[in-house]
C-alpha positions as CSV (number, residue, x, y, z in Angstrom):
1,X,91.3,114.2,101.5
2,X,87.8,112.6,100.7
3,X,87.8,109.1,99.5
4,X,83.8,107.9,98.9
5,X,81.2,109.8,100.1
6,X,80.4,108.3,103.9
7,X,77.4,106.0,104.9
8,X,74.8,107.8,102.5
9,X,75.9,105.3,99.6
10,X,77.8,102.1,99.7
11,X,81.1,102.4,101.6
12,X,84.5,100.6,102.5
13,X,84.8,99.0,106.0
14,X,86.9,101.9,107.0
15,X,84.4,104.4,106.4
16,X,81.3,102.3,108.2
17,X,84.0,101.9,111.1
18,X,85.1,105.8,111.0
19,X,81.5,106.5,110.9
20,X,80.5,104.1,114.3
21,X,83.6,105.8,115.8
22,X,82.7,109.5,115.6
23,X,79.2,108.7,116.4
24,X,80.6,107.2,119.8
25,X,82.9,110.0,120.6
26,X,80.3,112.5,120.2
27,X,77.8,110.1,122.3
28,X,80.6,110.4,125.3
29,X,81.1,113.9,125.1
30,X,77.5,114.7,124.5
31,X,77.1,119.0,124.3
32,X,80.1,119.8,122.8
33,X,79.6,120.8,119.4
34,X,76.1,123.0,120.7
35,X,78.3,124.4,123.4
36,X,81.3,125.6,121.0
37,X,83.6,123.5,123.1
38,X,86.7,121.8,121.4
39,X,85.5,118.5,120.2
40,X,86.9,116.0,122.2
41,X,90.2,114.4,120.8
42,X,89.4,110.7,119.3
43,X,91.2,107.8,121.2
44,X,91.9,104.2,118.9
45,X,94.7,102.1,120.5
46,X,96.6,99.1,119.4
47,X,98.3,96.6,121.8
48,X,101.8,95.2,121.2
49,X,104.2,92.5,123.5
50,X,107.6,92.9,122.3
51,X,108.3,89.0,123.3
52,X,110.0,88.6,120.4
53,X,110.0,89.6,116.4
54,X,106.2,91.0,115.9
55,X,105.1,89.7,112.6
56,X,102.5,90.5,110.1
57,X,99.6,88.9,112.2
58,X,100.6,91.1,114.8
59,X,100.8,94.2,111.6
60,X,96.5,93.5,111.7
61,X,96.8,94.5,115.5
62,X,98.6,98.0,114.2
63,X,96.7,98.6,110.5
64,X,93.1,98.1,111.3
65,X,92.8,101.3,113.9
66,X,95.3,103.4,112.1
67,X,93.8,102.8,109.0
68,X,90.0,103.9,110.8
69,X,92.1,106.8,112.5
70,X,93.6,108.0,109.4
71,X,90.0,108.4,108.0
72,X,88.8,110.4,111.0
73,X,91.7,112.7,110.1
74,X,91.0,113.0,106.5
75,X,87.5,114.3,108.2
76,X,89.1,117.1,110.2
77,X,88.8,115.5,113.0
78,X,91.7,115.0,116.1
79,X,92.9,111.6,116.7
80,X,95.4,109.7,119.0
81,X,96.8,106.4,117.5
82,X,98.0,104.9,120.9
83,X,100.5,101.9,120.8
84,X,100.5,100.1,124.2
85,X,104.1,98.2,123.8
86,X,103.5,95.6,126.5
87,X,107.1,95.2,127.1
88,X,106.3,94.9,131.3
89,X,104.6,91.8,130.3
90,X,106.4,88.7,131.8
91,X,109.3,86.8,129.1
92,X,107.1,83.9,128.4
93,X,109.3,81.2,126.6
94,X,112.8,81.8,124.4
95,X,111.7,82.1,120.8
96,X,113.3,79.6,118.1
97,X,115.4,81.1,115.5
98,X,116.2,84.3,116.9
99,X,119.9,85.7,115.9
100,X,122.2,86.0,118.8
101,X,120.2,84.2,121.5
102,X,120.5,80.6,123.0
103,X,119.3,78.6,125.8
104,X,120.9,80.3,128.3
105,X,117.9,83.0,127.7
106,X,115.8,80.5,129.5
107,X,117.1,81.7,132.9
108,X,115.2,84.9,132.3
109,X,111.8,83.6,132.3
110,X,109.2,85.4,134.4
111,X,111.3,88.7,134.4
112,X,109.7,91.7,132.6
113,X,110.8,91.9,129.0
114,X,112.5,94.9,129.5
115,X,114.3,93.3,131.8
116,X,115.6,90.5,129.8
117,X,119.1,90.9,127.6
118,X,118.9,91.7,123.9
119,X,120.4,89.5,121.6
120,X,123.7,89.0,121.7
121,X,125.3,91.8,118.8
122,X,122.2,94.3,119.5
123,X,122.7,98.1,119.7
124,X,119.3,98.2,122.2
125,X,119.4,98.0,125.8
126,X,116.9,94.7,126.5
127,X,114.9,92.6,124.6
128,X,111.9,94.5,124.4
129,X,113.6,97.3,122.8
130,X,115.6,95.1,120.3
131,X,112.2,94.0,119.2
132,X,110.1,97.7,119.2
133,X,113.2,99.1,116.8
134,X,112.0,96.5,114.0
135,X,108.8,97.3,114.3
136,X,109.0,101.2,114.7
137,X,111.0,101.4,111.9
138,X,108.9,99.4,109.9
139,X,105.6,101.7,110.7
140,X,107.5,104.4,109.2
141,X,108.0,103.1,106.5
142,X,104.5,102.9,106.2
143,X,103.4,105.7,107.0
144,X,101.2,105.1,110.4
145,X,101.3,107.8,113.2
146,X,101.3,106.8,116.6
147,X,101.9,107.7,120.1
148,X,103.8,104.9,121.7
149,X,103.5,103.9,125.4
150,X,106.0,101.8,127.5
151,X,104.3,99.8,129.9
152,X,107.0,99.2,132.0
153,X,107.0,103.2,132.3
154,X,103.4,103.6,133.1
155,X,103.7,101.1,136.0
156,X,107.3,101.5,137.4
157,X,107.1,105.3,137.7
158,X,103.8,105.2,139.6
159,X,101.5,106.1,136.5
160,X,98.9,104.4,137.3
161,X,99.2,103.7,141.4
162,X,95.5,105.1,141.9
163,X,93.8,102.5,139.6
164,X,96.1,99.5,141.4
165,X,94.8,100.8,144.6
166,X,91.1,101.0,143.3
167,X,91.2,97.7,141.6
168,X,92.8,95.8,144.9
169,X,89.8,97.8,147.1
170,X,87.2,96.1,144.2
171,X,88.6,93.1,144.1
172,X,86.2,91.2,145.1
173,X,83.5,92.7,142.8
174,X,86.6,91.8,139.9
175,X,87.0,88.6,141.7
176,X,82.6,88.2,141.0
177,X,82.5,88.7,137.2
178,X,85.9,86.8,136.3
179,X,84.1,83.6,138.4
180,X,81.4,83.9,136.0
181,X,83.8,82.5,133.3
182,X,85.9,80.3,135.2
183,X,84.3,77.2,135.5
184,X,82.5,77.9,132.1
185,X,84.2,75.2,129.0
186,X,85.8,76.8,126.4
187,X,83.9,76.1,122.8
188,X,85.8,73.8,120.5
189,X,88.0,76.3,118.4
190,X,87.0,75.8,114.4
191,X,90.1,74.9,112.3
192,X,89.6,76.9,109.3
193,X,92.0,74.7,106.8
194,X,95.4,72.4,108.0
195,X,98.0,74.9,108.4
196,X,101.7,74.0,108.6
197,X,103.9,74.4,112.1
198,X,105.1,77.9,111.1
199,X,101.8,79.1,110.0
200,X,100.4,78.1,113.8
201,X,103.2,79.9,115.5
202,X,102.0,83.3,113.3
203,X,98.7,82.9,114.8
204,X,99.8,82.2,118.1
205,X,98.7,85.1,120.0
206,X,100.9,87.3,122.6
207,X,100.0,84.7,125.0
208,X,98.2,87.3,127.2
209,X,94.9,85.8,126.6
210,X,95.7,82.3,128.5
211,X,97.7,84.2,131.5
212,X,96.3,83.7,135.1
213,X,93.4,86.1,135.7
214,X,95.2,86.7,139.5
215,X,95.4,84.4,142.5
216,X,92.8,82.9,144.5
217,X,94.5,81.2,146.8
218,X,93.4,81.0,150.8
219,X,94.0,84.4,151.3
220,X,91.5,85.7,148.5
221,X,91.8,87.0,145.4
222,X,93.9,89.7,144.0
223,X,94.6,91.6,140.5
224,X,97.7,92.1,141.0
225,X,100.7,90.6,140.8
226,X,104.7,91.7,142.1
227,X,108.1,91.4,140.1
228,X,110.2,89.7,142.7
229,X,112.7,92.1,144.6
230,X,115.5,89.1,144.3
231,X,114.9,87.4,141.2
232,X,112.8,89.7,139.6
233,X,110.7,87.2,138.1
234,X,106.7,87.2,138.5
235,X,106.6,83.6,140.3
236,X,104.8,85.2,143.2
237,X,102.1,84.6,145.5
238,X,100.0,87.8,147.2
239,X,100.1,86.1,151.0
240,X,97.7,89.4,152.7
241,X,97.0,92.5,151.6
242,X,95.2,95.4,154.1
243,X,93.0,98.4,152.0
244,X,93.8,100.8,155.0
245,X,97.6,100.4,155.1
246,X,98.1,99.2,151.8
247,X,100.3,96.9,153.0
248,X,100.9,94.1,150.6
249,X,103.0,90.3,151.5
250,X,104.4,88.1,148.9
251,X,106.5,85.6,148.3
252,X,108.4,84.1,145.7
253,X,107.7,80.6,144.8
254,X,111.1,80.8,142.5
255,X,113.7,81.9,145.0
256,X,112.0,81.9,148.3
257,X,112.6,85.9,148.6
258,X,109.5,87.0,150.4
259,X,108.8,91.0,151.4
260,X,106.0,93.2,152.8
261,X,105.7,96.5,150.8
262,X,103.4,99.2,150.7
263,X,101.7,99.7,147.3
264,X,100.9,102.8,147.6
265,X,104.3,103.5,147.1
266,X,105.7,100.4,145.1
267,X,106.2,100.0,141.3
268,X,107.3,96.7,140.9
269,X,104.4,94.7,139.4
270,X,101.4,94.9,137.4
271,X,97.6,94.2,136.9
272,X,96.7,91.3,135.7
273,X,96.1,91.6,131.9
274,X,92.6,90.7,132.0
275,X,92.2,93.4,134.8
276,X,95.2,95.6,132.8
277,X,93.4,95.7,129.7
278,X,90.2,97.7,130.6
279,X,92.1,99.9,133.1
280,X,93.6,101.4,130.3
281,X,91.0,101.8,127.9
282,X,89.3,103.8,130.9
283,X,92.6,105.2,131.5
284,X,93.0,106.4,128.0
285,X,89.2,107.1,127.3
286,X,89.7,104.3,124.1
287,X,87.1,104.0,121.4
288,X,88.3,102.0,119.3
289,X,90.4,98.6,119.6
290,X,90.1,95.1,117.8
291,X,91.6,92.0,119.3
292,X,92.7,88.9,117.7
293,X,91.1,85.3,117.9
294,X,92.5,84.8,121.3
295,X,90.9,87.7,122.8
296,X,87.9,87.7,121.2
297,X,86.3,84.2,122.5
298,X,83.3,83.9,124.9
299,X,84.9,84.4,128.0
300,X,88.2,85.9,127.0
301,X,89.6,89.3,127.8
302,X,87.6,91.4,125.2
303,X,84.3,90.5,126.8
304,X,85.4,90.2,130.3
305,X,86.9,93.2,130.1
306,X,83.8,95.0,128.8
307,X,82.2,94.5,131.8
308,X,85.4,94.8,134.8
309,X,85.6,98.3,132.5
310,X,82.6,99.6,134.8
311,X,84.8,99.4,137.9
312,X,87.0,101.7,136.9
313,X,84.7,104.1,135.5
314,X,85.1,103.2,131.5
315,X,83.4,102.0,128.8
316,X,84.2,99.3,126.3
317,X,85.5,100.4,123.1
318,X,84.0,99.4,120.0
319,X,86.1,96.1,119.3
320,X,85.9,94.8,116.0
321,X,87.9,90.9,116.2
322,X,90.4,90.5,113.2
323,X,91.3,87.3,111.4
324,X,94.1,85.1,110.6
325,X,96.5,86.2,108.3
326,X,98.7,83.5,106.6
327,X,101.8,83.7,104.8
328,X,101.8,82.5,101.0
329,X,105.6,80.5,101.1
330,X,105.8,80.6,104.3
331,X,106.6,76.8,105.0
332,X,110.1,76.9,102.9
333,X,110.8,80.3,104.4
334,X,110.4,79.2,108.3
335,X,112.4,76.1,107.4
336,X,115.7,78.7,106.9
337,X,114.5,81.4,109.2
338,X,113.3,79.6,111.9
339,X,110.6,82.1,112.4
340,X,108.2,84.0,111.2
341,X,108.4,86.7,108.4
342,X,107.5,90.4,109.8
343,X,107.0,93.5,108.1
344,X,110.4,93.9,107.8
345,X,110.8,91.1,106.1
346,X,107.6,92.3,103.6
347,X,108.9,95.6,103.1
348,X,112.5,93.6,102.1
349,X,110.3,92.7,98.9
350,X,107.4,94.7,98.5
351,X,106.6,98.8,98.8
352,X,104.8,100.1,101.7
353,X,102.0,100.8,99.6
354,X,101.0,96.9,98.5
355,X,101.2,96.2,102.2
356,X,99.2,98.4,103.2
357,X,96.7,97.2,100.5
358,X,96.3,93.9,101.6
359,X,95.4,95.4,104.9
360,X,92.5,98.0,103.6
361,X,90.5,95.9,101.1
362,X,90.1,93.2,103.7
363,X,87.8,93.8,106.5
364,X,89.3,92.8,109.5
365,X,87.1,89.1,110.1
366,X,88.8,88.0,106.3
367,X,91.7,85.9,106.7
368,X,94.0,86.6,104.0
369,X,98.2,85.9,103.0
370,X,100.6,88.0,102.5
371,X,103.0,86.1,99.6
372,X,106.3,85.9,99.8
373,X,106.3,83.0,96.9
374,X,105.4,83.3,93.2
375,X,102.3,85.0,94.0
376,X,103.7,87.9,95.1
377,X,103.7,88.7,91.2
378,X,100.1,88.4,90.3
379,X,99.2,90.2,93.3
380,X,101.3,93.1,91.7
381,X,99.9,92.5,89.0
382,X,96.6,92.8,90.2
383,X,97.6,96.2,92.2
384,X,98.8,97.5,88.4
385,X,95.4,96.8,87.0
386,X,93.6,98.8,89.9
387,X,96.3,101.7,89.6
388,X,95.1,101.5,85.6
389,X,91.7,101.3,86.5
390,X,91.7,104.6,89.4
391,X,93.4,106.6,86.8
392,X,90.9,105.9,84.0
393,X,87.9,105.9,86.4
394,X,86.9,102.7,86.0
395,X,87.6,101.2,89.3
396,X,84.4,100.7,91.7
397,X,84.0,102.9,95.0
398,X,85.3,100.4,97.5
399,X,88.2,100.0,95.2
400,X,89.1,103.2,95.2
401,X,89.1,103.5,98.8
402,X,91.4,100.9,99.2
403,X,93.5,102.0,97.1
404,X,93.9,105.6,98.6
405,X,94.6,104.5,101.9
406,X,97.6,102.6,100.7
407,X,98.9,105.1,98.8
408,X,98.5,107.9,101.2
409,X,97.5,109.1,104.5
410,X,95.8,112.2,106.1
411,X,99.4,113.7,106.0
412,X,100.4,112.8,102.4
413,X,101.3,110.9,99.7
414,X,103.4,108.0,100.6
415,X,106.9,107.9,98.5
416,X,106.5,105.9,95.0
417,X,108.3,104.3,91.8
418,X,108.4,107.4,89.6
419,X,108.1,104.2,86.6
420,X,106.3,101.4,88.5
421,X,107.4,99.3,85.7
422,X,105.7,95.5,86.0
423,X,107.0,93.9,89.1
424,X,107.6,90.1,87.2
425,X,109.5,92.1,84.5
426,X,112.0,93.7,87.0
427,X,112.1,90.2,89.2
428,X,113.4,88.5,85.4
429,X,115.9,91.4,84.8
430,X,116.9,91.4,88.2
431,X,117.6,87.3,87.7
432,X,119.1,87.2,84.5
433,X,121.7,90.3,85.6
434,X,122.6,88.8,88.8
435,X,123.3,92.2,90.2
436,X,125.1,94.3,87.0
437,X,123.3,97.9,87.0
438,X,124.1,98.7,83.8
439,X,123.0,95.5,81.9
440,X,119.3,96.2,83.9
441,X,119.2,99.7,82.6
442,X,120.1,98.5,79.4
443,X,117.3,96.1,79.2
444,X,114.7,98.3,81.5
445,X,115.5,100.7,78.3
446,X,115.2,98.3,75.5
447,X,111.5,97.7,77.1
448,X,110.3,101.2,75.5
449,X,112.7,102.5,73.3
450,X,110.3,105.5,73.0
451,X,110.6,106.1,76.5
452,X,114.0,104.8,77.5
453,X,115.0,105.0,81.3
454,X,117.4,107.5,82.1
455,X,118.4,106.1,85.1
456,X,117.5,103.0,87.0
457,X,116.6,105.1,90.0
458,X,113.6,106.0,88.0
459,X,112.1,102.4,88.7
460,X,113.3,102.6,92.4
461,X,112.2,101.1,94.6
462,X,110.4,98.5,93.2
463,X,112.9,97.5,91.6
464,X,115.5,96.8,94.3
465,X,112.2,95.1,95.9
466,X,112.1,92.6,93.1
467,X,115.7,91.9,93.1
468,X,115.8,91.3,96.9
469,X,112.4,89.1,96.2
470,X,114.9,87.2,93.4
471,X,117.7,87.0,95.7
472,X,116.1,85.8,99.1
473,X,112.6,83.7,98.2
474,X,113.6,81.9,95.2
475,X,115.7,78.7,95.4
476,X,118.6,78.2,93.6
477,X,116.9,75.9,91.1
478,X,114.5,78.1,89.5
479,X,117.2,80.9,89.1
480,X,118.1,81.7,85.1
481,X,121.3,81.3,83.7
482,X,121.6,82.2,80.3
483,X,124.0,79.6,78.1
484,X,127.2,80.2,77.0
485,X,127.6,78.2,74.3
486,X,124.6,76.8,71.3
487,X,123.1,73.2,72.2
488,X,124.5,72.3,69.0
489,X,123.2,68.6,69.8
490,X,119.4,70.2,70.1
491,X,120.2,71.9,66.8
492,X,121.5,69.3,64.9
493,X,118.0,67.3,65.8
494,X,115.6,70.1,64.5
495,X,113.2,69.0,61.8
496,X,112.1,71.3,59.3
497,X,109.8,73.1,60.9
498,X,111.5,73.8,63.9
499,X,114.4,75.3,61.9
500,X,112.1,77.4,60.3
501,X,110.5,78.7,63.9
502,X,114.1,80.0,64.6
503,X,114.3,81.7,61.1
504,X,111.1,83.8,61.3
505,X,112.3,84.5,64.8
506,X,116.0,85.3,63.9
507,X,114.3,87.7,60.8
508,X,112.7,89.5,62.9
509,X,114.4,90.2,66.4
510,X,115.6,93.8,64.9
511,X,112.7,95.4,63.7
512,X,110.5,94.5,67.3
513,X,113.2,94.6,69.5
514,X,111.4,96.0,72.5
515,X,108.9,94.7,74.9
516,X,105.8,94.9,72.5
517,X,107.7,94.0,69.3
518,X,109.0,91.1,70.8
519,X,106.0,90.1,72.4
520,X,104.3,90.0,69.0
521,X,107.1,88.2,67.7
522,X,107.2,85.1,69.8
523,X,103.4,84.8,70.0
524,X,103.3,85.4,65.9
525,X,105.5,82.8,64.8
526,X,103.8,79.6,64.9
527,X,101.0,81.2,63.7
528,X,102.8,82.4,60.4
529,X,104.0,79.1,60.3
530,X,100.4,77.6,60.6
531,X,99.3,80.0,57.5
532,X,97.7,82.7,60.1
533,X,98.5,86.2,60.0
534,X,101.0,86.9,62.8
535,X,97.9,89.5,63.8
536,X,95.5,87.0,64.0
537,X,92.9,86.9,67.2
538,X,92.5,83.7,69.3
539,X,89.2,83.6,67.9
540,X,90.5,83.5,64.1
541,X,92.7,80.4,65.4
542,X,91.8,76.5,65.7
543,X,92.9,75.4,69.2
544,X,96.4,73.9,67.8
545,X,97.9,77.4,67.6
546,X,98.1,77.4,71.2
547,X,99.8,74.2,71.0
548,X,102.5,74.6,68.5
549,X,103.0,78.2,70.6
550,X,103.7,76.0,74.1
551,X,106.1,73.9,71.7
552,X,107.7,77.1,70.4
553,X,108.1,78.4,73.9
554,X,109.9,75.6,75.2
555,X,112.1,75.0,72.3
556,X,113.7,78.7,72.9
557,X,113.5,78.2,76.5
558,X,116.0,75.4,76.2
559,X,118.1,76.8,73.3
560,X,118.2,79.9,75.9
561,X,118.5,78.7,79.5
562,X,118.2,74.8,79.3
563,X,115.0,74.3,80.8
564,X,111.1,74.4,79.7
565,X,110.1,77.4,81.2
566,X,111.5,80.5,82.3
567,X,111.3,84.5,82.8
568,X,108.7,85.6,80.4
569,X,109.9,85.4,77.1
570,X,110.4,88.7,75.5
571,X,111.7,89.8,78.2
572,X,114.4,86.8,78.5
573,X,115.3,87.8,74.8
574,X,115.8,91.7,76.0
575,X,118.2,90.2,78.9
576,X,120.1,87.9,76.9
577,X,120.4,90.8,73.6
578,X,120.3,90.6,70.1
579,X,123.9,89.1,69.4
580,X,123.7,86.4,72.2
581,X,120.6,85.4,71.2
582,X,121.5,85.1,67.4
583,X,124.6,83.2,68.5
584,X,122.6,81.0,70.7
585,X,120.0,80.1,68.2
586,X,122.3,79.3,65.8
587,X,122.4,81.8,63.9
C-alpha cells in the first residue's frame, strides 16, 4: 500500500532507506530485470543476544529494518527479515532483578546461553529461550515478520563448518586488518546529558562489541574459539592448529580439561563476533543492518567488519547506526523492577500502534523516550491529533508516513480501539472505578450521551492499557479517591462568593451532564460570576478569569477528592455522578 510518493519529492527516512536498499540489491544482482530472471529476494537482518530480558533499546535493533523491509514489500518487492538470536554467545554476567534466578547462576558463566538454566518457575528449556519467548511474542503483537535463526543451531549442527575452516586458513590476513585497530585509542565517548543508573544499563550494549577479537598468544592468532568439552565454558586457549589436518589443541584455563579435535568435524565453538558478524552477512547475502553506539565506533565491529567481509567473499551491508533510546520514568520504575522495561512491559500500557510510532517518525541517529510516566498521556494525545489530522488531510507527508507504518504493515491493518476514546480520560475512569466495569461503562456513556457505548469492549484495548498504566506506574499517592462524606468544615468557611461558585455549578450539573456540557460548565462559572458570558473567548476576558478559574478548580478538587488537583475535571464529576456530587458539594 503506497504511503508518499518515493525520492522524487520529500520523503520519510524509511522511504530514502527503502530506496538506497533496492538500488543495492539490484547493484549485486546486476541483469536480472533485462534478463526476465526472478529478482533477487531482499536480505535486512537484525541481531539479538538473549542474555537476559531484551528491552526497548534493543526494540531499535528489531524496528529500524523491519520497518525499511515492510516498505520494500508495500513495493512488491521479496523480502527476508532475518533475526540472528545470538543465544551461542557466551552467559556474560547474572542480570539484577530477574524473577527466579540468584547467585548461584554465577557458576554458569562462559557457557553458551543456551546452555545455561532458565529461571527458576519457567516453562522454557534454558535461559536463552526464556528470554526469545518475551520478545517473540511481543513482535507479534506488533506486527513484524521475521525469520528467526538460532545460533547455537547454525554452529553446533555444522552449518557453517566451511566458513570456520576458511576463516582459520585466513587467519592471518584476519589477524592483519584487526591489528590495524588494536593499538589504535578509543575517542572519548560524548555524554549526551547525565543519565541515571538504570538508564545506562538500557544502553549497555549486548557486550559483543568489547569481547576478545581471538587469541594471539605464542602460537598465533586464531578466530576461533571452543566451548570446553568438561565445563563447557569458553575459558579456552587455541594451543596449535594444522590447515591440512585440521587438527585443533586447546585447553581450558577454567578446569584444566584440555583435547585435540578435528574441526572439520567439531561443533563446539564459535567465531569470534568480530569475525562472526561479517561471516554472516556474507553468509546470508545482508543489505541492510544498523548497529548501536557500541558497534558503530571507529574501530568497532561495524567497520572492521566491512573490511574482514572481503575474506569471505561479502560485502558490507548498508549500516545505518541508531541512537539511544531513554525511558521517560524510568528511574522510579527500575527502583521496583530492578531492571529495565521491555516491550512487554510497553505493550502492558500502550497499543502496538503508538510503539511502533515512536519508532517510525524518528530516524534512527534521534535519541528519543519511550514514557512510562505522565507523559505517556500527551504523547496520546499528540498521536489523537495526527489520527484527526490524516483523516481530515491535514497532516504533512512525512506525518502520514509515520503514521501508516504504525498502524499497518504490507500484510494489513494492525488490530485497533473500535472508539479510541482520549487515553487521559480512560486512565481517570479507570482510577476513580478502581476496577468496577459497569461504573466505567456508565461514565464512558455519560461522556456522549448521543453516542453512548454499548459495551466497554468498544474502547478495548486502550482502555485496559490505561487502566494497567493506572494500576502499575502511578504511586499510591496520586491515586483518586472520591470522599465519602461533605468537608462540612471547608463548607462552613465559604465566603459569599464561593457559595455562589457551587450554586451556578449545582444549577447546572443536569442540563450539561456529559463531557462537553460539563466542560463548559466548570470553565463558565467564574466567568458568570465575573459578569462574562459563560461563552466568552479568552480574548473577551482580563487575565483574572484565569485566576478565579484555578481557584474554582481547586475548591471542587478538595470538596471532591481532598487535594488541589486531580483527573480532569468534567470528567471527575462524570465518575463521581450527579447525586454524589450534589451531596458532596453540599447540596
Amino acid at each position: 500500500m503506497p504511503i508518499v510518493a518515493q525520492s522524487t519529492e520529500t520523503t520519510d527516512w524509511v522511504s530514502r532507506f527503502a530506496d538506497e536498499v533496492i538500488e543495492e540489491s539490484e547493484r549485486r544482482a546486476p541483469g536480472a530485470k533485462t534478463s526476465g530472471a526472478a529478482a533477487p529476494v531482499v536480505v535486512v537482518a537484525s541481531g539479538l543476544s538473549p542474555s537476559g530480558p531484551i528491552h526497548l533499546g534493543n526494540l531499535r535493533e528489531v524496528m529500524t529494518p523491519h520497518l525499511v523491509a515492510d516498505e520494500i514489500r508495500r513495493r512488491g518487492y521479496q523480502v527476508r527479515h532475518l533475526i540472528s538470536w545470538d543465544d551461542y554467545d557466551r552467559y556474560r554476567k547474572v542480570p539484577a532483578g530477574v524473577p527466579g534466578v540468584d547467585e548461584t547462576w554465577a557458576e554458569h558463566i562462559g557457557k553458551p546461553l543456551t546452555s545455561v538454566p532458565a529461571p527458576k518457575g519457567s516453562p522454557h528449556p534454558n535461559w536463552a529461550e526464556h528470554f526469545k519467548a518475551a520478545m517473540v511474542e511481543s513482535l507479534a503483537e506488533l506486527g513484524v515478520e521475521f525469520d528467526g535463526i538460532s545460533q547455537t543451531e547454525q554452529y553446533t549442527s555444522g552449518v557453517y563448518r566451511e566458513q570456520i575452516l576458511h576463516a582459520m586458513k585466513h587467519r592471518g590476513d584476519i589477524d592483519a586488518i584487526l591489528a590495524q585497530y588494536r593499538t589504535k585509542k578509543a575517542p572519548a565517548k560524548k555524554q549526551q546529558k547525565p543519565v541515571d543508573e538504570a538508564e545506562l544499563e538500557a544502553a549497555e550494549g549486548s557486550g559483543a562489541a568489547a569481547e576478545d577479537d581471538g587469541s594471539s598468544g605464542s602460537a598465533g592468532y586464531f578466530p576461533y574459539k571452543p566451548y570446553c568439552g568438561n565445563c563447557e565454558k569458553d575459558l579456552t586457549t587455541v594451543t596449535s592448529y594444522d590447515d591440512d589436518s585440521t587438527e585443533l589443541t586447546y585447553s581450558c584455563t577454567s578446569c584444566g580439561f584440555s583435547e585435540t579435535v578435528r574441526l572439520n568435524e567439531f561443533n563446539r565453538g564459535k567465531l569470534v563476533w568480530k569475525v562472526d558478524w561479517p561471516m554472516r552477512w556474507a553468509y546470508e547475502g545482508v543489505i541492510f543492518e544498523p548497529s548501536g553506539v557500541d558497534h558503530s565506533s571507529p574501530g568497532s565491529s561495524f567497520q572492521v567488519g566491512g573490511q574482514i567481509v572481503g575474506i569471505f567473499g561479502g560485502e558490507q551491508p548498508i549500516g545505518p547506526m541508531y541512537a539511544f533510546v531513554g525511558i521517560s520514568g524510568m528511574a522510579k520504575m527500575s527502583s521496583s523492577k530492578g531492571g529495565v522495561p521491555t516491550p512487554a512491559d510497553a505493550l502492558k500500557i500502550m497499543e502496538p500502534q503508538l510503539l511502533r510510532w515512536l519508532y517510525a517518525r524518528r530516524r534512527p541517529n534521534q535519541s528519543f523516550k519511550v514514557a512510562f510516566d505522565q507523559e505517556i498521556q500527551r504523547l496520546y494525545d499528540e498521536w489523537d491529533r495526527l489520527e484527526a489530522k490524516v483523516a481530515d488531510g491535514t497532516a504533512l507527508p512525512a506525518d502520514v508516513a509515520a503514521h501508516s507504518r504504525a498502524v499497518r504493515t504490507a500484510s494489513g491493518e494492525l488490530p485497533r480501539t473500535p472508539r479510541p476514546l482520549p487515553y487521559r480520560t480512560l486512565a481517570s475512569v479507570a482510577d476513580i472505578t478502581a476496577g468496577h466495569e459497569d461504573q466505567a461503562l456508565r461514565i464512558l456513556s455519560d461522556l456522549d450521551p448521543a453516542n453512548p457505548l454499548a459495551s466497554l469492549d468498544e474502547a478495548r484495548p486502550r482502555y485496559d492499557r490505561a487502566e494497567a498504566w493506572i494500576n502499575t506506574h502511578v504511586p499510591a499517592d496520586q491515586r483518586t479517591i472520591v470522599r465519602d462524606e461533605p468537608d462540612t468544615e471547608l463548607l462552613k468557611s465559604l465566603d459569599e462568593q464561593g457559595r455562589e461558585s457551587l450554586r451556578l455549578l449545582l444549577d447546572g450539573l443536569a442540563g450539561n451532564w456529559s463531557l462537553d456540557g460539563l466542560t463548559h460548565l466548570v470553565y463558565g462559572v467564574p466567568k458568570v460570576q465575573a459578569g462574562f458570558s459563560a461563552d466568552a473567548t479568552p480574548k473577551e476576558l482580563p487575565a483574572e478569569i484565569k485566576t478565579a478559574q484555578r481557584s474554582f478548580f481547586a475548591l471542587l478538587y478538595q470538596l471532591l477528592v481532598s487535594r488541589d488537583t486531580g483527573p480532569r475535571l468534567p470528567t471527575l464529576l462524570l465518575a463521581v455522578g450527579q447525586d454524589r456530587v450534589r451531596h458532596l458539594l453540599g447540596a
